[in-house]
C-alpha positions, -999 to 999 in steps of 0.1 A, spaced: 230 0 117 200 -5 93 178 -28 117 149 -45 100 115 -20 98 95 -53 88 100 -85 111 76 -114 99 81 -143 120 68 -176 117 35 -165 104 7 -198 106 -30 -188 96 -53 -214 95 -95 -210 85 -109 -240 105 -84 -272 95 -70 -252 61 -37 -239 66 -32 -212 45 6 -200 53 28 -222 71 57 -212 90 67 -180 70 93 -159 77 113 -128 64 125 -94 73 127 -63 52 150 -31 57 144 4 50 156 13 17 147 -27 3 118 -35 -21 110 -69 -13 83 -86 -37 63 -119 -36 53 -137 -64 28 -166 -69 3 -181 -81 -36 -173 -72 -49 -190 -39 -12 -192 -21 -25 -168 8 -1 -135 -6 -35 -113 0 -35 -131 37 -2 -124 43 -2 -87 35 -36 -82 58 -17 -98 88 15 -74 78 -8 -43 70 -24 -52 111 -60 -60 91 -62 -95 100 -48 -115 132 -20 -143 121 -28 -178 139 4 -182 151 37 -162 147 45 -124 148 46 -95 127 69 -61 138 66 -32 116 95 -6 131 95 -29 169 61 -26 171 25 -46 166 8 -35 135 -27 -39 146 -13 -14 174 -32 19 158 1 39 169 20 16 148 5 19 116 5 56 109 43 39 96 20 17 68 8 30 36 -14 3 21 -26 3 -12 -50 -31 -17 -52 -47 -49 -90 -32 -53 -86 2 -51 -106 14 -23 -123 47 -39 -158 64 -37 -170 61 -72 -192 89 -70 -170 115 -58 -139 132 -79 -105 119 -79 -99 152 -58 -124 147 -34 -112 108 -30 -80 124 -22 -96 150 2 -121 128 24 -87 107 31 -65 137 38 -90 146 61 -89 111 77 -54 110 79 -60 145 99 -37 168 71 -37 202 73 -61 210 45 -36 241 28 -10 216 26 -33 188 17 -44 205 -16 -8 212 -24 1 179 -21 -28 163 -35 -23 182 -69 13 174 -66 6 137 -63 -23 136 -93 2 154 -109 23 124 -109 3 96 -111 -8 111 -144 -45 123 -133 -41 158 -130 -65 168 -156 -89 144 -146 -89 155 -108 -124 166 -108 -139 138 -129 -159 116 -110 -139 79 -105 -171 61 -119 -158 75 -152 -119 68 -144 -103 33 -160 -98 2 -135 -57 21 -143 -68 53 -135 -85 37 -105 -55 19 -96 -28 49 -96 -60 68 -74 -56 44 -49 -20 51 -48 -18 86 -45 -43 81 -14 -15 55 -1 13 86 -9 -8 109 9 9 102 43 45 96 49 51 63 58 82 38 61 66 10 50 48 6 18 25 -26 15 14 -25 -24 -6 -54 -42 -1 -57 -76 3 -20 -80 7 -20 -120 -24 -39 -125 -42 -28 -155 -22 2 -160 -2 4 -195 31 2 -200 41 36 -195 24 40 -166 33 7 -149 73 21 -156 60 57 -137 47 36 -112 78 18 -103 98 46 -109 79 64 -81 87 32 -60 119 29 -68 123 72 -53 107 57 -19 133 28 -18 156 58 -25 140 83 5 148 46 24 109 39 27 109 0 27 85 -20 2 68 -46 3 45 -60 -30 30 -90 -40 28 -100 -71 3 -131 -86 
């Protein structure tokens, strides 16, 4: 039975009197790409930092596979990938990918294989040992995601992951997210 990875459960989260989500609820399944759209200042960003364990809700649960994502166990299951990427500017796209491999405590041989795998497909291979001050906000973007590919997750949380990427690389982009949907890695984006 495909049980739900992602439970969100009447999710309230209010900043003094100003509510800014109210009673939402959903659940996602591995192998589902689920995406919310809306417009600027409807708490999608909020949402995703209570799902990705960053920020408490006010009210409600979130499960991500059963468990509490602000449970550091549970989110070795969550790749997030925020909407600014979070990269050193003044180290290479290789070392970006590095200092995180070594956070997420990779085995550095297999680290370096999978790191120029992943540049590899994200279109930044040749630019691996540029420094990211000189990458595009694009190139910055698809860094960012590589980091989030880095570890093997079940649950993707991407915001706006085509964001100033062109076309072509906004169609790799989803075709590397429709191959997690495919692997039966859930998704979850927002879109605004």
């Amino acid at each position: 039975m495909n049980e739900p990875l992602l439970i969100v459960e009447n999710i309230v989260k209010k900043y003094g009197d100003k509510v800014v989500l109210k009673d939402i609820s959903f659940k996602v399944k591995r192998g589902m790409i689920y995406s919310l759209l809306g417009p600027n200042g409807a708490g999608k960003t909020t949402l995703l930092s209570i799902i990705a364990g960053i920020i408490n809700p006010t009210d409600g649960k979130v499960l991500v596979n059963g468990n509490d994502p602000r449970n550091p166990e549970t989110r070795r299951y969550i790749g997030y990938c925020p909407q600014e990427p979070a990269v050193y500017e003044e180290l290479t796209g290789y070392e970006n990918m590095m200092f995180y491999a070594r956070l997420y405590g990779l085995n550095e041989n297999n680290a370096r294989e999978k790191i120029n795998e992943l540049l590899e497909k994200v279109g930044l291979y040749e630019h691996r040992y540029k420094k990211v001050s000189k990458y595009s906000g694009g190139m910055k973007k698809r860094l960012s995601l590589s980091i989030t590919l880095l570890i093997d997750p079940m649950l993707f949380i991407l915001d706006e992951p085509t964001t100033g990427m062109d076309p072509n690389m906004r169609r790799i982009v989803w075709d590397i997210i429709k191959e997690l949907r495919n692997k039966g890695k859930a998704i979850y984006t927002l879109y605004g």
